[in-house]
mmCIF file of the C-alpha atoms, coordinates in Angstrom:
data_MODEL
# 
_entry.id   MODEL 
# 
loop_
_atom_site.group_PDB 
_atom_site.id 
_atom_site.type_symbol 
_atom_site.label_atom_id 
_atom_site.label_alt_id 
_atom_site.label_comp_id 
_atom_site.label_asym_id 
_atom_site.label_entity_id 
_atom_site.label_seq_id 
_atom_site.pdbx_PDB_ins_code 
_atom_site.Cartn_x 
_atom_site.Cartn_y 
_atom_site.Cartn_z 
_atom_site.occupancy 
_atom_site.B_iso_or_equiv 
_atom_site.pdbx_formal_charge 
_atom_site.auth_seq_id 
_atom_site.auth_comp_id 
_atom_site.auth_asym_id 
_atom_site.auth_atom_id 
_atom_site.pdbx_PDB_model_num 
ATOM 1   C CA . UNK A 1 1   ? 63.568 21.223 26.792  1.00 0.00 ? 1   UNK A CA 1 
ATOM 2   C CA . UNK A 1 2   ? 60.397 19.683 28.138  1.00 0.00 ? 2   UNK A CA 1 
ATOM 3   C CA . UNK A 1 3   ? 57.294 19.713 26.847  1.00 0.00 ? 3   UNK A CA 1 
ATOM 4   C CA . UNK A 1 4   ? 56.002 22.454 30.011  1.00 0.00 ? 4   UNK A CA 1 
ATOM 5   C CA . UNK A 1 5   ? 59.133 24.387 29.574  1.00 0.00 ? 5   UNK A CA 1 
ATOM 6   C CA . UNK A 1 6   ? 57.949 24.798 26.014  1.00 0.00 ? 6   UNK A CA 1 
ATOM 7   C CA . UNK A 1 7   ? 54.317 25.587 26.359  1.00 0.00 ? 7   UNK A CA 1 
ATOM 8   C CA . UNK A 1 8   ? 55.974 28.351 29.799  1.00 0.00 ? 8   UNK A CA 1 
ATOM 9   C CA . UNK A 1 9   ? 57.747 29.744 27.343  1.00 0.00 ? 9   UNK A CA 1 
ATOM 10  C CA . UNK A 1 10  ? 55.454 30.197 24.376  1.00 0.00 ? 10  UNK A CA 1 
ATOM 11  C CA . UNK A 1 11  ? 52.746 31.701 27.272  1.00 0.00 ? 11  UNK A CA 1 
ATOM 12  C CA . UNK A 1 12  ? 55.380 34.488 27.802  1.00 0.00 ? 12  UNK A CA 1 
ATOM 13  C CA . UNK A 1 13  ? 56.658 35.128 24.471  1.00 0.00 ? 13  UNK A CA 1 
ATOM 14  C CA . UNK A 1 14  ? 52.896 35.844 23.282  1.00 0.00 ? 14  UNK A CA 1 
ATOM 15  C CA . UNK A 1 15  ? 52.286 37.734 26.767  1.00 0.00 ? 15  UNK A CA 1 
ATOM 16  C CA . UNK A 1 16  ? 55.272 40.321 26.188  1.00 0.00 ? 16  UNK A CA 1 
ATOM 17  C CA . UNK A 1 17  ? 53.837 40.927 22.922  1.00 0.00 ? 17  UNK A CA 1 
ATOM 18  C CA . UNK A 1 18  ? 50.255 41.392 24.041  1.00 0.00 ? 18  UNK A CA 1 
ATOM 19  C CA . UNK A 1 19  ? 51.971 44.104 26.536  1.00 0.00 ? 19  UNK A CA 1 
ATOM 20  C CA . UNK A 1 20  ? 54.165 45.910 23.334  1.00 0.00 ? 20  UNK A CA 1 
ATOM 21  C CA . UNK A 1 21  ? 50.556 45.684 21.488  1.00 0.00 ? 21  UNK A CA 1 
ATOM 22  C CA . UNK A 1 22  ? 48.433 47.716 24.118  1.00 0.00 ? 22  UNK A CA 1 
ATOM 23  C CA . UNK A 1 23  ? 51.316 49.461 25.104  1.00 0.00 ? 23  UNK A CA 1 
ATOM 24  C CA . UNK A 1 24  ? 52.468 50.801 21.298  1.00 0.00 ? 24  UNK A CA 1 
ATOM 25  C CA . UNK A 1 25  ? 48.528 51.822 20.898  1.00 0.00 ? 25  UNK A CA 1 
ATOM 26  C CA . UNK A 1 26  ? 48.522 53.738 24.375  1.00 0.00 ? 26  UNK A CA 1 
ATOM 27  C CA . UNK A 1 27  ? 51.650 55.465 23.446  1.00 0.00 ? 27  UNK A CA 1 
ATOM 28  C CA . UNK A 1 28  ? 50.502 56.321 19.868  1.00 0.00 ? 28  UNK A CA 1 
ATOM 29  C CA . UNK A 1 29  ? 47.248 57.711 21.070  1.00 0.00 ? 29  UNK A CA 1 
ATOM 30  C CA . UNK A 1 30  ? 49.045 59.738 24.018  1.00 0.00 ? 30  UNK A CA 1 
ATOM 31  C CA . UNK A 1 31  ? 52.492 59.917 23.833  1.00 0.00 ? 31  UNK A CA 1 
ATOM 32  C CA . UNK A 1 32  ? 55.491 58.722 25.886  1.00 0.00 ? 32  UNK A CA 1 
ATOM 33  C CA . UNK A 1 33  ? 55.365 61.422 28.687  1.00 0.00 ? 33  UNK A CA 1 
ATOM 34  C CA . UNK A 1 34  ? 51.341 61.237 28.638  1.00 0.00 ? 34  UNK A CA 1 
ATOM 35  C CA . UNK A 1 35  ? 51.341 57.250 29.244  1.00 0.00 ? 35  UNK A CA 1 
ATOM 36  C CA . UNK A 1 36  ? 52.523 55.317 32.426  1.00 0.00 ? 36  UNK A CA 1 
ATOM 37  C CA . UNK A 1 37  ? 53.119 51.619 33.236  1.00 0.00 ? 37  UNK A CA 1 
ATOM 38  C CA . UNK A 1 38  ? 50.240 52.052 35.097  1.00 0.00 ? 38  UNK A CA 1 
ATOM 39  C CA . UNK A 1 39  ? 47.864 52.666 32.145  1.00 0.00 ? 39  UNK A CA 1 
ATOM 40  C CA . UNK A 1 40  ? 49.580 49.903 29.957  1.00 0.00 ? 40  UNK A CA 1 
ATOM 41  C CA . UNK A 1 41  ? 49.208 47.376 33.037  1.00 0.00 ? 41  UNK A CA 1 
ATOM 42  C CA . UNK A 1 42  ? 45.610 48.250 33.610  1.00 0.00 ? 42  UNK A CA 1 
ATOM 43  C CA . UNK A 1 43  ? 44.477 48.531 30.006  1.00 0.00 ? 43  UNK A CA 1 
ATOM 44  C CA . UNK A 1 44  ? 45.891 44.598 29.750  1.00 0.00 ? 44  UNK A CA 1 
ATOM 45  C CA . UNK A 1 45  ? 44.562 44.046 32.819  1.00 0.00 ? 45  UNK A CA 1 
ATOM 46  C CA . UNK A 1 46  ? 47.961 42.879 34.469  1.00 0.00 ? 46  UNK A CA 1 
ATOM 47  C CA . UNK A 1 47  ? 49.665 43.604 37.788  1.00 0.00 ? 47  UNK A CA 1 
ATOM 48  C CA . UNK A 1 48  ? 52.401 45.972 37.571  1.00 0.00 ? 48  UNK A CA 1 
ATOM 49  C CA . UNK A 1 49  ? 54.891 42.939 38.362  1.00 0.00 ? 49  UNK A CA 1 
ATOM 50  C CA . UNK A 1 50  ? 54.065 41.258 35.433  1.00 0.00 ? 50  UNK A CA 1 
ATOM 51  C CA . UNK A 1 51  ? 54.830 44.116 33.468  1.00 0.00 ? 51  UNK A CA 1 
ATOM 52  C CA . UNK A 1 52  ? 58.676 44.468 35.077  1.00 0.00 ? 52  UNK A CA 1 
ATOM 53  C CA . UNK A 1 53  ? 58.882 40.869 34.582  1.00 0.00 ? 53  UNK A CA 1 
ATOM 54  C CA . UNK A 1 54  ? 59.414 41.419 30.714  1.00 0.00 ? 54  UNK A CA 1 
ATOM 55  C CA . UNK A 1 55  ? 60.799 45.144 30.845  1.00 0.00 ? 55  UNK A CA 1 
ATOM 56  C CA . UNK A 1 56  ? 63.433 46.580 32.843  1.00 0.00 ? 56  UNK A CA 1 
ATOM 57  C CA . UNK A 1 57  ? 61.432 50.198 32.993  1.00 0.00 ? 57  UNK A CA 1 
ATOM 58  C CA . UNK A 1 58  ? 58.676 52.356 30.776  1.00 0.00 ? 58  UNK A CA 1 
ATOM 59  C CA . UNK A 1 59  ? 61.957 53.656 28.831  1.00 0.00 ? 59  UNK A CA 1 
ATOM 60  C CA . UNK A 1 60  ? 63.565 50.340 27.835  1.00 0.00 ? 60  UNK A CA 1 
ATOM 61  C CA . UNK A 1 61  ? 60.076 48.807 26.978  1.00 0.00 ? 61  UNK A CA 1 
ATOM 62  C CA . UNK A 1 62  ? 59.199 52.144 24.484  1.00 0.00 ? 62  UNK A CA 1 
ATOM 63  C CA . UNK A 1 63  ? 62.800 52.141 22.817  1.00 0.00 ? 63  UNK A CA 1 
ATOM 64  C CA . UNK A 1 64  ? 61.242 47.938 22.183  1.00 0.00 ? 64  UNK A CA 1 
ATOM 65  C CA . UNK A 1 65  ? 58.132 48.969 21.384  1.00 0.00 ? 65  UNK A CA 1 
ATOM 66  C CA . UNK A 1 66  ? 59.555 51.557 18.339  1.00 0.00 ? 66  UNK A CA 1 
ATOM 67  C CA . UNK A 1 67  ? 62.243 49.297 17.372  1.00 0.00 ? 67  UNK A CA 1 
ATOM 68  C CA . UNK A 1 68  ? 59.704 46.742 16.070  1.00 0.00 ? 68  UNK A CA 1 
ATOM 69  C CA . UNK A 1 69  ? 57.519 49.385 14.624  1.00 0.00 ? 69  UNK A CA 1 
ATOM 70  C CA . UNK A 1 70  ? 60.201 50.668 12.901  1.00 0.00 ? 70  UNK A CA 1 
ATOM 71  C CA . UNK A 1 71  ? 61.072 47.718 11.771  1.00 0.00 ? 71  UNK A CA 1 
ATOM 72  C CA . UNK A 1 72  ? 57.829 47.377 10.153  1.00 0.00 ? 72  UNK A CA 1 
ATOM 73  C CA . UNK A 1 73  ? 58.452 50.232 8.783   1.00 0.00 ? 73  UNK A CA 1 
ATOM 74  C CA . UNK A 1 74  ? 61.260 49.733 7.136   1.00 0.00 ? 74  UNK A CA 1 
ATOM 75  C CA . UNK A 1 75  ? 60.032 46.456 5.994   1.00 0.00 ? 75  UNK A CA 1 
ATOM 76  C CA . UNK A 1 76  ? 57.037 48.092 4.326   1.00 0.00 ? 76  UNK A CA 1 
ATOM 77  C CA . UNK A 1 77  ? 59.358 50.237 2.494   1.00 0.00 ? 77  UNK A CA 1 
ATOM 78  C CA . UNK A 1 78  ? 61.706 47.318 1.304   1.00 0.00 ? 78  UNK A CA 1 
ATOM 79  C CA . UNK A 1 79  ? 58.319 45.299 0.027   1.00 0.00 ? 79  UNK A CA 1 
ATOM 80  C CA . UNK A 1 80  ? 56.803 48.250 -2.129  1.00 0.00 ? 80  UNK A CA 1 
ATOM 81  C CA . UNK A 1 81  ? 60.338 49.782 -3.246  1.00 0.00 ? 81  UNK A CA 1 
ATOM 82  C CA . UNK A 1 82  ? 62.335 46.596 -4.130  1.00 0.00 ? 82  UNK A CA 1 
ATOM 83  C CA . UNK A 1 83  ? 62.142 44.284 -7.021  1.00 0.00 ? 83  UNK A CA 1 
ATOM 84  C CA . UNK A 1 84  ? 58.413 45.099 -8.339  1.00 0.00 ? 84  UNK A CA 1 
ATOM 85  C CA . UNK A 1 85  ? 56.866 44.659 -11.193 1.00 0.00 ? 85  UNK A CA 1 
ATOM 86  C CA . UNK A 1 86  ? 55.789 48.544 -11.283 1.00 0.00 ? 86  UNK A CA 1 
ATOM 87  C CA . UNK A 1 87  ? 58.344 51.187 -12.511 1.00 0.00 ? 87  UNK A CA 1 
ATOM 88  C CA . UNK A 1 88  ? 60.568 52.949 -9.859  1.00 0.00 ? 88  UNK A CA 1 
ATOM 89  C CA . UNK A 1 89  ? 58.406 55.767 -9.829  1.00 0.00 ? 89  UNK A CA 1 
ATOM 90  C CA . UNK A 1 90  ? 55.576 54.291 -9.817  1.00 0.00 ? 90  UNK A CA 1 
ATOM 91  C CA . UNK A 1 91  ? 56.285 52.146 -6.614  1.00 0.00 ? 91  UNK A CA 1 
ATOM 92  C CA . UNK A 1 92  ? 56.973 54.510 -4.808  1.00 0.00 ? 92  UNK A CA 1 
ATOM 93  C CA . UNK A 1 93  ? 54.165 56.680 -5.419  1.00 0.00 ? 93  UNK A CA 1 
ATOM 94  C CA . UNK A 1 94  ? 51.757 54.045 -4.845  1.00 0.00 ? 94  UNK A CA 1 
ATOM 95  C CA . UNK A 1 95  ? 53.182 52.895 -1.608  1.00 0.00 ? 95  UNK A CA 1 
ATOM 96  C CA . UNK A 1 96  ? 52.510 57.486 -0.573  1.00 0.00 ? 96  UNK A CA 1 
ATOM 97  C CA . UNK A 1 97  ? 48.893 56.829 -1.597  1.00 0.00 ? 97  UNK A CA 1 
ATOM 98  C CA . UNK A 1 98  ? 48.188 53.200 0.497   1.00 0.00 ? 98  UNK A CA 1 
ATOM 99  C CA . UNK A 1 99  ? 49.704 55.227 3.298   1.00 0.00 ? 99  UNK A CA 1 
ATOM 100 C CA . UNK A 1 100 ? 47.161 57.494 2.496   1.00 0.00 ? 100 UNK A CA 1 
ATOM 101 C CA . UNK A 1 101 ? 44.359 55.386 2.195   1.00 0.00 ? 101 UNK A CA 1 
ATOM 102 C CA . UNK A 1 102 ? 45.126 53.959 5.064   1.00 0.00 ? 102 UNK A CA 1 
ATOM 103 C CA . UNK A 1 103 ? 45.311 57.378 7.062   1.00 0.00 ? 103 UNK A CA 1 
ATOM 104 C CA . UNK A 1 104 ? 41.696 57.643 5.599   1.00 0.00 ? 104 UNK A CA 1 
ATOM 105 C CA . UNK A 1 105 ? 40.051 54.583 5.932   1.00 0.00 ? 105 UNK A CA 1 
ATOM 106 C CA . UNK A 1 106 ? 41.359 53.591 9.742   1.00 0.00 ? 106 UNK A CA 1 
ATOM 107 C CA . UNK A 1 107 ? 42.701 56.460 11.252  1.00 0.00 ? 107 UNK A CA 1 
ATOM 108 C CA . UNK A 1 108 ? 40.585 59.157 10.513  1.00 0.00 ? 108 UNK A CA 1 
ATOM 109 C CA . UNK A 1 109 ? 43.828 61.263 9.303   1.00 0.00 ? 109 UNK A CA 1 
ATOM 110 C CA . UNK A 1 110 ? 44.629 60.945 13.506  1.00 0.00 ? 110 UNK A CA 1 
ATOM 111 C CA . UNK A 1 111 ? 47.944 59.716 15.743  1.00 0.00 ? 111 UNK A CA 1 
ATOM 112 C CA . UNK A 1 112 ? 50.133 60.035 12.526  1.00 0.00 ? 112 UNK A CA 1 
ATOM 113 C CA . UNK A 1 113 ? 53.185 57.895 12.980  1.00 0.00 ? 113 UNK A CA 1 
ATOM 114 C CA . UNK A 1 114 ? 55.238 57.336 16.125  1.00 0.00 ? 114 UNK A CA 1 
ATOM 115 C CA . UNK A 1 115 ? 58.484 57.723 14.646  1.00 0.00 ? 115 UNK A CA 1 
ATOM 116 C CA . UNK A 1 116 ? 57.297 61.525 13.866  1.00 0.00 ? 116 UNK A CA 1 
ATOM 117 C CA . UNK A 1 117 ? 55.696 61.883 17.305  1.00 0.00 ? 117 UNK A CA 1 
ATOM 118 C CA . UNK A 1 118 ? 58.568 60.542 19.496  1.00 0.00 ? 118 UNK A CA 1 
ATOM 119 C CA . UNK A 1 119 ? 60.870 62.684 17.066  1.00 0.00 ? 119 UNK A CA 1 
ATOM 120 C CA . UNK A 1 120 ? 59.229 65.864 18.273  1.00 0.00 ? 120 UNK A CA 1 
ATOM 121 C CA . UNK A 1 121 ? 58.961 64.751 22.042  1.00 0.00 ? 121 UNK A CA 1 
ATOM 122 C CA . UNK A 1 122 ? 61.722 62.996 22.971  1.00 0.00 ? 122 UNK A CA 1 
ATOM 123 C CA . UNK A 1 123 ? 64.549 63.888 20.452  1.00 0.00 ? 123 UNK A CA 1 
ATOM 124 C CA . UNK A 1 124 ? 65.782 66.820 22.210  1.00 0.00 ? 124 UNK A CA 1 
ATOM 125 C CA . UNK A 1 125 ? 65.494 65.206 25.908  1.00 0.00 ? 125 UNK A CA 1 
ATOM 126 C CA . UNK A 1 126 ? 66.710 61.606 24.920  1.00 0.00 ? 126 UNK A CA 1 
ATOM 127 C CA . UNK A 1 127 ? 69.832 60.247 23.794  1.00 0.00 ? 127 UNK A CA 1 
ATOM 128 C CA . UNK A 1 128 ? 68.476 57.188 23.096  1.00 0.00 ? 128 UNK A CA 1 
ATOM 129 C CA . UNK A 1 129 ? 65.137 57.680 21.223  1.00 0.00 ? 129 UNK A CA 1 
ATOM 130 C CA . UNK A 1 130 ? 67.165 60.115 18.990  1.00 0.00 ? 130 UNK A CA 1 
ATOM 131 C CA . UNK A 1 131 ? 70.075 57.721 18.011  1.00 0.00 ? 131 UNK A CA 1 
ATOM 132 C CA . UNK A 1 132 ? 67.660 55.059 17.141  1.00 0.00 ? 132 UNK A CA 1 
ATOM 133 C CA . UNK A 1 133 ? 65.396 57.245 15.278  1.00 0.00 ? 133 UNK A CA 1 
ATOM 134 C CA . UNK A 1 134 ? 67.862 59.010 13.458  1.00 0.00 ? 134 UNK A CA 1 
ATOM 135 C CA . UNK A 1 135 ? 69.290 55.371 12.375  1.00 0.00 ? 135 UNK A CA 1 
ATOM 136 C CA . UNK A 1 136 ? 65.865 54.234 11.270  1.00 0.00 ? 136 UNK A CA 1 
ATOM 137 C CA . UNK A 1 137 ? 65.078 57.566 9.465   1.00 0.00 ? 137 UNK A CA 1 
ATOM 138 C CA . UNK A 1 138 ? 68.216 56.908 7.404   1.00 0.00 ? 138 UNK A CA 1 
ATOM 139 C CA . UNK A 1 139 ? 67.659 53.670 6.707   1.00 0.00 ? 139 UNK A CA 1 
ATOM 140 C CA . UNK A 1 140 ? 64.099 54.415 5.206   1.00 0.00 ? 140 UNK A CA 1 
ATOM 141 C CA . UNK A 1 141 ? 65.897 57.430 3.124   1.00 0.00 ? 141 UNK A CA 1 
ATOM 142 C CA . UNK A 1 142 ? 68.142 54.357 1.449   1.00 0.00 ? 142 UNK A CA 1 
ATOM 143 C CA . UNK A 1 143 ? 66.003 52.934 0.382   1.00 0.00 ? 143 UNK A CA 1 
ATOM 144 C CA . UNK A 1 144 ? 64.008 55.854 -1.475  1.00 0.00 ? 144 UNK A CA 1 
ATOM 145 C CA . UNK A 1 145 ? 67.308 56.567 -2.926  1.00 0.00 ? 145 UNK A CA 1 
ATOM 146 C CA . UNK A 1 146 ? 67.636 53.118 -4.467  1.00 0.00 ? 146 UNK A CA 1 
ATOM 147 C CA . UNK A 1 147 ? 64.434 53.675 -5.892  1.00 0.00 ? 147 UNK A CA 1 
ATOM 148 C CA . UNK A 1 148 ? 65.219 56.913 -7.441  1.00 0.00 ? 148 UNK A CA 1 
ATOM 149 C CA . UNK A 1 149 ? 68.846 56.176 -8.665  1.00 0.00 ? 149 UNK A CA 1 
ATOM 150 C CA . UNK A 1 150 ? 66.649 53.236 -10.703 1.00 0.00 ? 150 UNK A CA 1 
ATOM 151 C CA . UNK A 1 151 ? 63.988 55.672 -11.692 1.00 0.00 ? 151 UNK A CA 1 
ATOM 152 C CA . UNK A 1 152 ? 67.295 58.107 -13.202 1.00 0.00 ? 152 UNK A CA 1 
ATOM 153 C CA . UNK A 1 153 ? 68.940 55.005 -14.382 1.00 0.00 ? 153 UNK A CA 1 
ATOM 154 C CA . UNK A 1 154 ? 65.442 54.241 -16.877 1.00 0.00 ? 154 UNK A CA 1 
ATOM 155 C CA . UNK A 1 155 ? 65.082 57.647 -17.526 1.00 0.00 ? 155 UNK A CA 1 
ATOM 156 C CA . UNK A 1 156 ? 62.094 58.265 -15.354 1.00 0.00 ? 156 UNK A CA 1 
ATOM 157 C CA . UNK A 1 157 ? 62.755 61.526 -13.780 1.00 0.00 ? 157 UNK A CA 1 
ATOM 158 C CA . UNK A 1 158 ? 65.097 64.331 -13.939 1.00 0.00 ? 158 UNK A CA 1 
ATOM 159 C CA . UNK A 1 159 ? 69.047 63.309 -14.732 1.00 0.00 ? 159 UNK A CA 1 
ATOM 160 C CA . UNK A 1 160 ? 70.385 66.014 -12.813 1.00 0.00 ? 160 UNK A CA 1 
ATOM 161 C CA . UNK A 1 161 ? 68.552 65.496 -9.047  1.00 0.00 ? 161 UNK A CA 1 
ATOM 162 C CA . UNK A 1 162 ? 70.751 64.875 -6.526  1.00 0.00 ? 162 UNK A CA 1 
ATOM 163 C CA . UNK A 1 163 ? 69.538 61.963 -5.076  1.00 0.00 ? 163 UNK A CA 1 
ATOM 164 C CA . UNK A 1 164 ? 71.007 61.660 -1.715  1.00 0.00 ? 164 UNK A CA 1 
ATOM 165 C CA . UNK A 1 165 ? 68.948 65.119 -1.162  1.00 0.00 ? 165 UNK A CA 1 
ATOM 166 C CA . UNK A 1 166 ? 65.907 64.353 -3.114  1.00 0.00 ? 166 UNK A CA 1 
ATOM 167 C CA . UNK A 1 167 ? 65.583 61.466 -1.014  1.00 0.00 ? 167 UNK A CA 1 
ATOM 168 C CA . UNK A 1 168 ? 66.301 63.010 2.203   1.00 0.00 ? 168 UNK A CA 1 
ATOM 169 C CA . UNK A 1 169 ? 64.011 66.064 0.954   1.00 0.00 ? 169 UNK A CA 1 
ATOM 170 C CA . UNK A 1 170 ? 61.037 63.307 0.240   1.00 0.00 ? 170 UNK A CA 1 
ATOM 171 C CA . UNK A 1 171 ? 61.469 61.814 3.650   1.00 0.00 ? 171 UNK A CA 1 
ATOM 172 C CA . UNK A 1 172 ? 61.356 64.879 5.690   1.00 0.00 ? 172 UNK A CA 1 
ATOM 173 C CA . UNK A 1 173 ? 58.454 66.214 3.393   1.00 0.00 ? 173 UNK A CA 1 
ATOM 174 C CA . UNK A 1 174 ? 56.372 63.066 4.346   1.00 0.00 ? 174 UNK A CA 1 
ATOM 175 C CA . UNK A 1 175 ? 56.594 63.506 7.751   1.00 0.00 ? 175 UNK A CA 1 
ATOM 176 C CA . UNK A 1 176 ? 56.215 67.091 7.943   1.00 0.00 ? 176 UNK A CA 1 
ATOM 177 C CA . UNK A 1 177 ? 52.924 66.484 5.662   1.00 0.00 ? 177 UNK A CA 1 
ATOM 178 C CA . UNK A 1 178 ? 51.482 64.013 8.175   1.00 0.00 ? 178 UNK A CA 1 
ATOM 179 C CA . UNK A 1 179 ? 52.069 66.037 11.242  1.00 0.00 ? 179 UNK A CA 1 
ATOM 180 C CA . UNK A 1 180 ? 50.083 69.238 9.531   1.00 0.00 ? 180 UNK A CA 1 
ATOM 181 C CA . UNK A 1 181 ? 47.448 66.000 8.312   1.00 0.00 ? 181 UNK A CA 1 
ATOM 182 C CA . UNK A 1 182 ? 46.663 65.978 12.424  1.00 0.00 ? 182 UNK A CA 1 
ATOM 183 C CA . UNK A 1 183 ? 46.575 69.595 12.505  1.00 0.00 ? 183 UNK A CA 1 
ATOM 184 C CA . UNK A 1 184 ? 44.115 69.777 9.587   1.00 0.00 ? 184 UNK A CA 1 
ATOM 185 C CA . UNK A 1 185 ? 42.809 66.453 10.326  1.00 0.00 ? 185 UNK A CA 1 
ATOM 186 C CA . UNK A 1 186 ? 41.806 65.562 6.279   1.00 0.00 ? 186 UNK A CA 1 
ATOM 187 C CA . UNK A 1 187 ? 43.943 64.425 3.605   1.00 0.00 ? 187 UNK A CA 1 
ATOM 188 C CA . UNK A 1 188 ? 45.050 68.007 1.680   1.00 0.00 ? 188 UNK A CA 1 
ATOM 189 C CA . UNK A 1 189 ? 48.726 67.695 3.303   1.00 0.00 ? 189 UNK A CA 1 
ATOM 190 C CA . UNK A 1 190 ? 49.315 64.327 2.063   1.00 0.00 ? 190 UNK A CA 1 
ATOM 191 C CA . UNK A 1 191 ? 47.747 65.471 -0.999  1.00 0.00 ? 191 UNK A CA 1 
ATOM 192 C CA . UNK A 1 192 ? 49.966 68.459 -1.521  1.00 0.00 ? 192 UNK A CA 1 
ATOM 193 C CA . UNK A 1 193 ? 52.997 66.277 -1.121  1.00 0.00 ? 193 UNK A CA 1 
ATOM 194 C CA . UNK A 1 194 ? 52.147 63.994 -3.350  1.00 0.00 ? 194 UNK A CA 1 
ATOM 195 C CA . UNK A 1 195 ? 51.244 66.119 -6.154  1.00 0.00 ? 195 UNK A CA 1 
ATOM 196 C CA . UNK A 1 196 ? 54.307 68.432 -5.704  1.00 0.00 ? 196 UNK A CA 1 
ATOM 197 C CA . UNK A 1 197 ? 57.123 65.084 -5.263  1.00 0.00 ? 197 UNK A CA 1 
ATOM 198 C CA . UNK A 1 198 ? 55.212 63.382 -8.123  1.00 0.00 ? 198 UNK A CA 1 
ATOM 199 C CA . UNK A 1 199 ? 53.967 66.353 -10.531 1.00 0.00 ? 199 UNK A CA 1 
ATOM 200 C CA . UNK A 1 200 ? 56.961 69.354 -9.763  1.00 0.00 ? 200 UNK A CA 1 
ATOM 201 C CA . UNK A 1 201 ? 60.172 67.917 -8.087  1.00 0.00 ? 201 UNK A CA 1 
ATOM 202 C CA . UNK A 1 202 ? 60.565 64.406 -10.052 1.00 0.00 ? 202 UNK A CA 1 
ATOM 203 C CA . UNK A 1 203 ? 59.981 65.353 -13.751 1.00 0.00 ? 203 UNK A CA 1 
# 
């Protein structure tokens, strides 16, 4: 490869992901239905060719666009739940409350979390978005089960929780509590779930 091959390519490596970037904040802030190409192409200030250059259509760039964010994701849960120094219950209720913090400090308890807001738009009307949400949702729910088969395994919380529902009960808690959070736009629903996971469902 030669030198100007290299730098062509680097130029539209960081390009597509200057167009996920705008494009993932566009979509958070209004939706998938709510956003065009045209938006995302004008917001990065970018012909609409440039834009098809790197994605087939608005569809096969979003399903992009949420596969790396729930990658993230997923990677967020794998660094706070795996192989800490903290105790099984306590990583995991410390990675709720830097959620939380975050939801405070940044995002003014607004937009919530695109995995919950393509869930409720596009679920029911696409094939797609729901297979690969569905998949992501249970990957994340893994993971809180490892955490709380250790927690029973040290004695930590109750002996006799299931925990292929308590984890799927924690998951679908979370995101129910941040979509009332942009209803009530404060913290009480993240609050609420915290205190009854932590305080009522684990002891």
């Amino acid at each position: 490869m030669t030198t100007g091959h290299y730098i062509c390519n680097m130029k539209r490596k960081i390009f597509r992901e200057d167009i996920l970037k705008v494009g993932q904040e566009l979509m958070f802030t209004y939706g998938y239905n709510a956003t065009g190409i045209k938006q995302i192409t004008e917001a990065i200030e970018i012909p609409k060719g440039s834009f098809y250059n790197h994605f087939e259509n608005k569809e096969a760039f979003a399903l992009e666009m949420l596969q790396n964010y729930c990658n993230r994701g997923v990677l967020l849960h794998k660094n706070s739940l795996i192989n800490t120094g903290d105790s099984p219950v306590a990583r995991l209720k410390n990675m709720y409350l830097k959620i939380i913090s975050n939801y405070k400090e940044h995002l003014e308890f607004k937009k919530g979390c695109i995995m919950s807001n393509f869930s409720t738009e596009l679920s029911d009307i696409n094939e797609k978005f729901r297979v690969l949400l569905d998949t992501q949702f249970k990957e994340i729910e893994t993971l809180i089960g490892g955490v709380l088969k250790e927690a029973q395994e040290k004695k930590e919380i109750n002996p006799n929780l299931d925990i292929k529902t308590t984890s799927s009960f924690i998951l679908n808690s979370w995101h129910g509590a941040i979509v009332r959070m942009k209803t009530t736009a404060n913290q009480k629903p993240l609050d609420d779930f915290v205190n009854l996971i932590f305080n009522n469902i684990l002891i």
